[in-house]
Structures are given as C-alpha cells and as structure tokens.
N, CA, C and O of each residue as an XYZ file, in Angstrom:
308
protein
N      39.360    146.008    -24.531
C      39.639    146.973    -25.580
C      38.316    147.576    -26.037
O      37.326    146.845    -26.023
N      38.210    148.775    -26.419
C      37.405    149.942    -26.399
C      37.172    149.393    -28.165
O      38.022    148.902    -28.908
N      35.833    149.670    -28.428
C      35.152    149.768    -30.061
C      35.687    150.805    -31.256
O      35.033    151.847    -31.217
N      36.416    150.803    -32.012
C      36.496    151.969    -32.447
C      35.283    152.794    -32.938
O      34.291    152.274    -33.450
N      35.463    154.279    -32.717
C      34.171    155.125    -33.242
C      35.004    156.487    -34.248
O      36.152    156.924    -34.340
N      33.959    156.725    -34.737
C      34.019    157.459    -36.033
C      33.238    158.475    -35.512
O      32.394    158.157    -34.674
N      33.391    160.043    -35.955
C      33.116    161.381    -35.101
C      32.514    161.940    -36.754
O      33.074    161.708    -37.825
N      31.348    162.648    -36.565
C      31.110    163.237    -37.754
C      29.732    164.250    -37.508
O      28.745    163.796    -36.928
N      29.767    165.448    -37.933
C      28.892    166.499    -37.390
C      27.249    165.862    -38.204
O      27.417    165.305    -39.289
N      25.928    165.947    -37.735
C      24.520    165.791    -37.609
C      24.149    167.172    -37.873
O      24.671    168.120    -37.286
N      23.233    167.284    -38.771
C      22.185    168.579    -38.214
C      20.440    168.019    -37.896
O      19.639    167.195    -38.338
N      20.500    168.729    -37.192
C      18.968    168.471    -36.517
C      17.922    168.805    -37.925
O      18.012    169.745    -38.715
N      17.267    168.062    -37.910
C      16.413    168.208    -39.560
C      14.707    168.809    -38.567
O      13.616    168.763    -39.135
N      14.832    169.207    -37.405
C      13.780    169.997    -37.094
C      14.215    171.604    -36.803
O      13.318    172.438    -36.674
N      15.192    171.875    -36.736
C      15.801    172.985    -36.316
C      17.472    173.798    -36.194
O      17.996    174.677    -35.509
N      17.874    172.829    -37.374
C      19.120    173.022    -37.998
C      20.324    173.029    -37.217
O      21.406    172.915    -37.794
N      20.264    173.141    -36.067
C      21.440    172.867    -34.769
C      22.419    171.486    -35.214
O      21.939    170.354    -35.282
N      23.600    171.742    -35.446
C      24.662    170.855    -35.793
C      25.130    170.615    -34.228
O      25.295    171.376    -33.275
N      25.255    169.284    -34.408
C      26.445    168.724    -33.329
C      27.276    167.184    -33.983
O      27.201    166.776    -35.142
N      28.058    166.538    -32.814
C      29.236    165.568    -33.110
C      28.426    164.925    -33.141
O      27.399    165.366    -32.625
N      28.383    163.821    -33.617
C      27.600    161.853    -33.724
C      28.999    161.211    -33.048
O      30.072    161.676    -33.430
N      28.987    160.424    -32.310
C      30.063    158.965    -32.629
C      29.212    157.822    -32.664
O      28.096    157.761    -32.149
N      29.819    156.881    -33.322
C      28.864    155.791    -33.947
C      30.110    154.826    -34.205
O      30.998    155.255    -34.942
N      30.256    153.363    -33.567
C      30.641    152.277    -33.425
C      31.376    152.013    -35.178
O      30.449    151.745    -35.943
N      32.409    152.028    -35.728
C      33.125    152.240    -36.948
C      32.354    150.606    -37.723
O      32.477    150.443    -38.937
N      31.942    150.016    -37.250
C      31.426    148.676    -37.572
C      29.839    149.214    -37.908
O      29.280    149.082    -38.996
N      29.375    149.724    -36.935
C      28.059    150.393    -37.592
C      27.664    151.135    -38.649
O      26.567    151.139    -39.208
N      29.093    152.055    -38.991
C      28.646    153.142    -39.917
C      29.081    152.104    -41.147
O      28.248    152.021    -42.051
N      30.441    151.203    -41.302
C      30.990    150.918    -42.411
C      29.662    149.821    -42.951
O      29.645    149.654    -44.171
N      28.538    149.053    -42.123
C      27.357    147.874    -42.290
C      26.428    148.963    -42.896
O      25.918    148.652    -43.972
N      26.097    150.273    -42.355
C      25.136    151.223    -42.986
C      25.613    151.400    -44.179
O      24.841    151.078    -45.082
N      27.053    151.972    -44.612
C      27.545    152.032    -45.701
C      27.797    151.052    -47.254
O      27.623    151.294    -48.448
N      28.160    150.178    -46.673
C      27.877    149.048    -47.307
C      26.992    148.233    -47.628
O      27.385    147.278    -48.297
N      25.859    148.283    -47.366
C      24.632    147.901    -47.116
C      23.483    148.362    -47.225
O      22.927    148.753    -46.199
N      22.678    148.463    -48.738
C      21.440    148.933    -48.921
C      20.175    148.404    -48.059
O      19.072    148.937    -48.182
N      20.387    147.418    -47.258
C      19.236    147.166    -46.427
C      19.375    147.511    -44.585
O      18.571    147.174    -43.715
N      20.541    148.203    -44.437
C      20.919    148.200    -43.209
C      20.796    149.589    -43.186
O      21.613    150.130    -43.931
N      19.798    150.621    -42.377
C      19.940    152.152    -42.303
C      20.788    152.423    -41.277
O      20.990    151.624    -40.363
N      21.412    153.727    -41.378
C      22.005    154.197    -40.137
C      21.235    155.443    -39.740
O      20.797    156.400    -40.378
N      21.226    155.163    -38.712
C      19.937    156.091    -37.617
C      20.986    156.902    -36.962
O      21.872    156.607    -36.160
N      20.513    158.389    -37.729
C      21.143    159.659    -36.512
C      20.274    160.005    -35.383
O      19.294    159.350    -35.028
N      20.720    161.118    -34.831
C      20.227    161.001    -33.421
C      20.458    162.828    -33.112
O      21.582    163.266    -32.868
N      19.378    163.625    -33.165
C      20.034    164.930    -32.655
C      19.890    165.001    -31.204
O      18.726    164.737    -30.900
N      20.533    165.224    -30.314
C      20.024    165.567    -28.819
C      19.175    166.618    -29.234
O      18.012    166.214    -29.247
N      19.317    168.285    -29.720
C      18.318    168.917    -29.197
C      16.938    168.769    -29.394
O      16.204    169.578    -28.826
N      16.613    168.188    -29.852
C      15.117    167.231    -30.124
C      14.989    166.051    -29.739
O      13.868    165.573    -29.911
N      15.981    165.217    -29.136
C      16.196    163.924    -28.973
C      14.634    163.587    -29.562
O      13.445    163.553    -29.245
N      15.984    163.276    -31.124
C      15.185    162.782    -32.220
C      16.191    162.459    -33.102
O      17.270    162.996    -33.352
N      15.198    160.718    -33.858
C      16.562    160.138    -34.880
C      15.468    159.955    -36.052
O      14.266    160.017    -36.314
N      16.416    159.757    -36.432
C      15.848    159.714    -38.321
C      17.304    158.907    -39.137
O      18.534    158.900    -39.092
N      15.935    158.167    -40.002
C      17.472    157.067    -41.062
C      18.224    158.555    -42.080
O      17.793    159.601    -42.566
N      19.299    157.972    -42.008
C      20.422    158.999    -42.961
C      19.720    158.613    -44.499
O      19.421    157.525    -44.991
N      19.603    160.036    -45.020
C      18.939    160.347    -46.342
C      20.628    159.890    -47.249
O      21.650    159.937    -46.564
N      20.716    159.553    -48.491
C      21.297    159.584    -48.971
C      22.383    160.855    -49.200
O      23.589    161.010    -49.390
N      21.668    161.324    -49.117
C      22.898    162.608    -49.282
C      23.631    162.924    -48.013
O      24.641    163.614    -48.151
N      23.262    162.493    -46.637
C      23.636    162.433    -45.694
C      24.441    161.222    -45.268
O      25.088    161.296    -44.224
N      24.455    159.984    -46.075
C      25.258    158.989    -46.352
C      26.497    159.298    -47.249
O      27.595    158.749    -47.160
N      26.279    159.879    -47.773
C      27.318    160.710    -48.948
C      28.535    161.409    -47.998
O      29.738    161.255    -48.207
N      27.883    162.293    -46.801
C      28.879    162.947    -46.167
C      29.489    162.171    -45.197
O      30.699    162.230    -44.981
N      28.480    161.213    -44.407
C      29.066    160.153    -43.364
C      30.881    159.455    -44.505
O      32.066    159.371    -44.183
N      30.035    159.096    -45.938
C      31.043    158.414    -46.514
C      32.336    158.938    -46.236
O      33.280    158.209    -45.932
N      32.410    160.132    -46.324
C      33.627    161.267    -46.522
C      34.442    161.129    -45.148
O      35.659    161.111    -44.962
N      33.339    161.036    -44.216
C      34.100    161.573    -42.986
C      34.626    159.703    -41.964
O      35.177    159.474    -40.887
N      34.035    158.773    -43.126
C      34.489    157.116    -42.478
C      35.770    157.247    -43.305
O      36.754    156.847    -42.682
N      36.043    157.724    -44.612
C      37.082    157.517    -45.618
C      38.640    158.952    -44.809
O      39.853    158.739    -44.823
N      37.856    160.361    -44.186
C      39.188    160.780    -43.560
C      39.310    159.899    -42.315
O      40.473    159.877    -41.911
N      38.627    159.310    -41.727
C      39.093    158.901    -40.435
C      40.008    157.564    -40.948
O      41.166    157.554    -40.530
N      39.582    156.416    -41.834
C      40.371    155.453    -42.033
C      41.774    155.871    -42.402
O      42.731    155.123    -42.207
N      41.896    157.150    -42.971
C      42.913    157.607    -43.636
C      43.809    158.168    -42.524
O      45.025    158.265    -42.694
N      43.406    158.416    -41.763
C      44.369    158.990    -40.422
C      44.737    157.829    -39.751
O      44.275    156.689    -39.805
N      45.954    158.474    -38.894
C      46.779    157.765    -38.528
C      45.980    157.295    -37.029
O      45.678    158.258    -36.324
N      45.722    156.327    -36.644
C      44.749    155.950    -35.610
C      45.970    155.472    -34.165
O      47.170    155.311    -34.387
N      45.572    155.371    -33.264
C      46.037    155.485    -31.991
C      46.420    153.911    -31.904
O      45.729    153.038    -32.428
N      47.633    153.658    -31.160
C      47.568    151.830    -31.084
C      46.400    151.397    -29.928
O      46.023    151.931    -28.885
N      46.147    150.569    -30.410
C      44.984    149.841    -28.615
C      45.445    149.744    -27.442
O      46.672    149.643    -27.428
N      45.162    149.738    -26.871
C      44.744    149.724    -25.150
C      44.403    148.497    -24.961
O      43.495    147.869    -25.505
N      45.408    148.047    -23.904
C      45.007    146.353    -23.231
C      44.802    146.628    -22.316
O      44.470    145.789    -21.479
C-alpha cells in the first residue's frame, strides 16, 4: 500500500514560478504539529528548498485541512 500524499501549490522564492509539491501526509501533519520539525519545500525551477516560513505553513495548513476533508479513495492491496 502506497503513502498517502497531500498536493499543494510552492512558489519559487527566487523567481516566483508556482508549481504542485506532494509531500508524504505524515510529513506535512509532523511539520505542522511540531515547532521543532521544519518542512522543507523544494522548487524544481531552481532546484532549490527552503524551510516553510510561517506564513507558508499557514497555507500548507489550509490545503492538509481541504484534503482531510475530502472524500479520499479506499486503499489498494
């Protein structure tokens, strides 16, 4: 069985280019929960990461809280 992941748009903080993140739903909810645990984005067009600024934790929050809220797929054996 496959990890669940959580989908949520990045902007490149060298050159403003938005794209998708997926990130392991166990990773983002330990970043979230957790003032000593950062979560590290990642832009490809710079392949370049940087820890999520608070206000960028703010939006991850939003987008872990619609995904829990949707109706999720049953698992795969």
């Amino acid at each position: 069985m496959s990890e669940p992941m959580v989908q949520f748009p990045v902007t490149c903080p060298k050159c403003g280019t938005e794209s998708i993140a997926r990130y392991p739903v166990a990773d983002v909810a330990t970043a979230l929960l957790s003032r000593s645990t950062p979560l590290k984005l990642y832009a490809p067009c710079h392949d370049y990461y940087w820890t999520a600024s608070q206000w960028e934790l703010q939006q991850v929050r939003q987008y872990m809280g619609a995904w829990l809220a949707a109706p999720q797929p049953a698992p795969q054996e």
